[in-house]
MIGU-804320 format. One line per 10 residues: number of its first residue (from 1); their letters; for each residue x, y, z of C-alpha. Coordinates in steps of 0.2 Angstrom, whole numbers. Example, Ala and Ser with C-alpha at 12.3 -4.5 7.8 and 13.67 -1.06 7.14 Angstrom:
// MIGU-804320
1	AS	62 -22 39  68 -5 36
// end
This chain:
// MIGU-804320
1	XXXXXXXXXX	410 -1258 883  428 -1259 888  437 -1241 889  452 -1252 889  460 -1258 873  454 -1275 868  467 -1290 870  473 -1295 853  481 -1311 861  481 -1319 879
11	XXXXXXXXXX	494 -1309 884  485 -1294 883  470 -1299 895  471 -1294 912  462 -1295 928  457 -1276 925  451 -1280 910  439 -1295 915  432 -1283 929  428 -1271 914
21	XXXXXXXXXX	418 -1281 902  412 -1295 914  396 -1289 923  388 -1292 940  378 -1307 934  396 -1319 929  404 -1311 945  391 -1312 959  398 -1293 961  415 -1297 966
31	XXXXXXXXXX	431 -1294 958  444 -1302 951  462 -1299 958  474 -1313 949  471 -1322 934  481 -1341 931  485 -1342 912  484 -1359 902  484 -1361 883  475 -1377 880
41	XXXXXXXXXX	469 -1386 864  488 -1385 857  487 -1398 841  468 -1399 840  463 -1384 829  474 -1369 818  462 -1357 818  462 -1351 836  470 -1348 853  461 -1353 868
51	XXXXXXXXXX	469 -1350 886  459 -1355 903  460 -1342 915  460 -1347 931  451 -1332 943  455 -1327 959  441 -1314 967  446 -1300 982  433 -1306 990  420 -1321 990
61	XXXXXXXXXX	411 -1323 976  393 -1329 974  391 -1349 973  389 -1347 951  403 -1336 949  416 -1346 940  432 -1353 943  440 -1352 927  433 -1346 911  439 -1349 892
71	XXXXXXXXXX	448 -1334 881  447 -1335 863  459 -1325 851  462 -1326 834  475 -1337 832  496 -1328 831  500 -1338 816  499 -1325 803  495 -1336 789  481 -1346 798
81	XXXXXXXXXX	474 -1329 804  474 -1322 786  465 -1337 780  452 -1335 794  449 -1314 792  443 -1318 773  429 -1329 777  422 -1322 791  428 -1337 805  429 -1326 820
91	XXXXXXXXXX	415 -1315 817  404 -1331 812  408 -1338 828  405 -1323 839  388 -1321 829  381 -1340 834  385 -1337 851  376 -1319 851  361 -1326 840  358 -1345 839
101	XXXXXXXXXX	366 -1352 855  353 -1350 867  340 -1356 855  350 -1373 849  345 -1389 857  362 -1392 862  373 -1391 874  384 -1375 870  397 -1367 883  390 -1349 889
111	XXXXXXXXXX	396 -1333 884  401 -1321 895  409 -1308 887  410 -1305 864  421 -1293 854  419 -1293 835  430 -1277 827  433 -1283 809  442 -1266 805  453 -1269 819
121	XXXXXXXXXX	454 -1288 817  450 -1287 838  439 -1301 841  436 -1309 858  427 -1321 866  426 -1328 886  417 -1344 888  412 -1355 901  425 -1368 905  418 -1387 902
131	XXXXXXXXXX	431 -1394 914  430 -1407 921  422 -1415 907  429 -1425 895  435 -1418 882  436 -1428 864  452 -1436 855  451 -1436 837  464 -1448 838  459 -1459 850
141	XXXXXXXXXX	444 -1459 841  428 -1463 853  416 -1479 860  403 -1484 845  388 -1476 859  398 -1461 859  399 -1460 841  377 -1464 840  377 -1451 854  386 -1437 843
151	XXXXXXXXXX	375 -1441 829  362 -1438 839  365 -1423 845  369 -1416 825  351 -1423 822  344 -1412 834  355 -1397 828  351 -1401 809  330 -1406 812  327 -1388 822
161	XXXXXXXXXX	334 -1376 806  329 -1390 792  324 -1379 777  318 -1366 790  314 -1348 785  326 -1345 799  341 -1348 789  341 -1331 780  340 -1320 795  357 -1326 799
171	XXXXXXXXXX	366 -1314 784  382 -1317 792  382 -1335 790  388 -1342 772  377 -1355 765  380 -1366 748  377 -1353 736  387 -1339 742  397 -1334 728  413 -1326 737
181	XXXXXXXXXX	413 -1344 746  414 -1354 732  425 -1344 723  437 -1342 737  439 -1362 739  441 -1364 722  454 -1352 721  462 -1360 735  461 -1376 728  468 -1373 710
191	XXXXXXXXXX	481 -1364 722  485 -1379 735  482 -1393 723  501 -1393 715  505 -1391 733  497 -1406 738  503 -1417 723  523 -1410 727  520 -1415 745  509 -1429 745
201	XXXXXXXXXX	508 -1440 729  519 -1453 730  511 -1457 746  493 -1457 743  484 -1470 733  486 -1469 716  470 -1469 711  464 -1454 723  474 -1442 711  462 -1441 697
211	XXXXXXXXXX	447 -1438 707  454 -1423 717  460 -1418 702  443 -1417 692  433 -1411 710  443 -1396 709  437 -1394 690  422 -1396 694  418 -1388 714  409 -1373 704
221	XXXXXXXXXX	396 -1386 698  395 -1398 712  391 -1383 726  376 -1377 714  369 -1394 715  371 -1394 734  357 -1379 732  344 -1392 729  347 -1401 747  338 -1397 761
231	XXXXXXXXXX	348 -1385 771  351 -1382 789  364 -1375 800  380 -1384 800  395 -1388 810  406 -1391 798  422 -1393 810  413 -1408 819  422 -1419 826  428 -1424 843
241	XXXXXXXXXX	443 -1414 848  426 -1402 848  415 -1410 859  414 -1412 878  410 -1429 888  400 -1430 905  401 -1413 909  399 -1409 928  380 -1401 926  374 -1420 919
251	XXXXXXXXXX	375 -1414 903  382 -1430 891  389 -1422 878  393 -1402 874  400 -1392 857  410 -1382 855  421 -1370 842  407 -1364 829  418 -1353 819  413 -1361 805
261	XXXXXXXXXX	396 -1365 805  386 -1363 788  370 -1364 779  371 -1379 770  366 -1400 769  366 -1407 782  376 -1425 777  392 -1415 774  393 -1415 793  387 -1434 795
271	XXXXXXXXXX	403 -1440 782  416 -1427 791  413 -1436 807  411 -1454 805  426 -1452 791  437 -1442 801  433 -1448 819  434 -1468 818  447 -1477 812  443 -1482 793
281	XXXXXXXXXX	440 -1502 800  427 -1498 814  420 -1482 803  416 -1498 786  409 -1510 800  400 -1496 807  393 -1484 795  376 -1492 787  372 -1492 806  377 -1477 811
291	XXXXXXXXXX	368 -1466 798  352 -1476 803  353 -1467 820  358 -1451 813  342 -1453 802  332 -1460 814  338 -1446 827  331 -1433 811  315 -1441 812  311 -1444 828
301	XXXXXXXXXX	314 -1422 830  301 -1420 816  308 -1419 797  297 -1428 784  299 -1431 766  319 -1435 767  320 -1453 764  332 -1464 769  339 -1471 755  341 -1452 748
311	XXXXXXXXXX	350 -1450 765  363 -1464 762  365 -1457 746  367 -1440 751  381 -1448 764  392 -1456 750  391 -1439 739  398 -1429 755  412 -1438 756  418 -1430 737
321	XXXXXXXXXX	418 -1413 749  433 -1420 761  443 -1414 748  441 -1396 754  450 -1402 768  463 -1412 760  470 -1401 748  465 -1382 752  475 -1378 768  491 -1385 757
331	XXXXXXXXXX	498 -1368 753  496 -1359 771  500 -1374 781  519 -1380 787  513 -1395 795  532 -1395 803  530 -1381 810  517 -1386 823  518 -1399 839  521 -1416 837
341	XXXXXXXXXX	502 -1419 841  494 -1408 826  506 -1417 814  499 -1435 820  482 -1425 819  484 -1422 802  492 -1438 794  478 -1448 803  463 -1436 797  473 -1435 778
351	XXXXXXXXXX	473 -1454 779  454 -1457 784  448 -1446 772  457 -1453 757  450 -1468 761  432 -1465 763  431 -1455 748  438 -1470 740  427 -1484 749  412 -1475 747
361	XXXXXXXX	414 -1474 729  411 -1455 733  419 -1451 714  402 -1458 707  393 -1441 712  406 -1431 700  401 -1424 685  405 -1434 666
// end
């Protein structure tokens, strides 16, 4: 461990530092003299900050050694960070990396260095930089392949945990019935929602209001039915601003930022995707077709006695869920606040979501 004080944002992380906590096997043995700073990912994501470091070694470094690494802090916006400390984001992530990564099969960046302190609120980690691979645009949205091949790299994150014993080794990892979770959102959402209507209801349709009113009546009851799912690890933040293209090793596809992977069904993942990540004309021409390859994909890795149809369904009845992401960031976020970029990021994602909890009828799963 470090006898240095760990960074609390990219500022704080020097080339002393690297040589400290970064052993012989990243390095080939030699040191680092200069480190290159760029923050990267501005208006993709609130939750953290993540600078490549370029690295400059004393002396020639062995052919694996790499040329840039990733940093990443907690974010500096203090509301965002706040939000994150309560339920466990940074830890969560530094945990998959440390206990699942190596054992998905995905393509996941490597750690080289983690630093969990939740007394503190230090945590740190330094991953391998993807570049030059492609990295995703939410906004741009992707090809129809690259949408089947996203879905079938979750099927093959989803099929290897389905209903496993595995899933309660990971305590650290929050799953559908965890009651601080469930309260926290509700709280947030009772919180958020007169937010939301003040900001937002004269520009949604009118007929959204009354459902997201009566989802966050009723979120208690719907995440207990979600217990009788079949479970698995989740992404729950998947979508293309986290995946990576092409990558220089042959790889097609990589993901990233896991801070908020959970226990829980699998189809909340599925809807998040295809609602959020195509635009709302290609994702109804699409979709049928396009949950066929995600269930096929499930298949095809081994899990039995999930039908298809139940599948679909469990598809529609996600969508109730984009709520969540809707309405409960209302009272910490200031949208203006943020890069022109995250504010188009955020429009366009409110704007996809609303309409697929509409088309798919998704207020059909909420209680009478």
């Amino acid at each position: 461990m470090s006898g240095q004080q760990m960074p609390k944002n990219s500022d704080e992380i020097t080339a002393e530092w690297l040589n400290e906590v970064l052993d012989d096997s990243v390095t080939g043995g030699a040191r680092i003299s200069s480190i290159d700073k760029e923050i990267i990912g501005e208006g993709a994501g609130f939750i953290g900050e993540l600078t490549r470091l370029t690295l400059t070694y004393d002396a020639a470094a062995a052919a694996a050694a790499p040329a840039s690494l990733i940093a990443k802090l907690p974010t500096r916006d203090e509301a965002f960070r706040n939000l994150a400390n309560m339920i466990n984001l940074y830890q969560r992530e530094i945990r998959f990396y440390e206990q699942i990564a190596d054992d998905v099969p995905i393509r996941t960046p490597r750690m080289y260095f983690s630093h969990s302190d939740s007394a503190t609120g230090d945590h740190v980690l330094l991953l391998e930089d993807l570049a030059p691979g492609r990295v995703g645009d939410q906004l741009a949205t992707c090809s129809i392949d690259e949408a089947k091949l996203a879905l079938q790299t979750l099927a093959k994150l989803h099929a290897k945990f389905w209903n496993s014993p595995r899933l309660e080794e990971f305590e650290w990892m929050p799953g559908v019935d965890d009651p601080m979770l469930i309260g926290l959102i509700s709280m947030l959402y009772e919180q958020s929602w007169p937010i939301f209507i003040e900001r937002y209801g004269d520009q949604v349709p009118p007929e959204i209001l009354p459902i997201g009113e009566k989802f966050g009546q009723s979120f208690t009851e719907l995440a207990k039915e979600l217990e009788g799912r079949p479970l698995t690890i989740t992404h729950a933040d998947y979508r293309l601003d986290n995946m990576f293209f092409d990558l220089a090793d042959g790889s097609p596809i990589a993901i990233i930022d896991w801070q908020l992977a959970q226990r829980g069904p699998a189809m909340g993942d599925v809807a998040y995707f295809l609602a959020g990540n195509l635009t709302t004309e290609v994702r109804k021409e699409h979709q049928d077709d396009l949950v066929r390859v995600y269930y096929d994909a499930l298949v095809e890795r081994g899990v039995e006695g999930y039908e298809y149809e139940t599948c679909a369904e469990d598809y529609r009845g996600a969508a109730l869920f984009l709520f969540i992401f809707l309405v409960t960031s209302q009272e910490s976020l200031n949208i203006e606040e943020y890069n022109e970029r995250a504010q188009e990021l955020f429009e366009t994602m409110f704007d996809r979501y609303a309409a697929a909890i509409l088309d798919l009828n998704a207020a059909e799963f909420l209680p009478e």
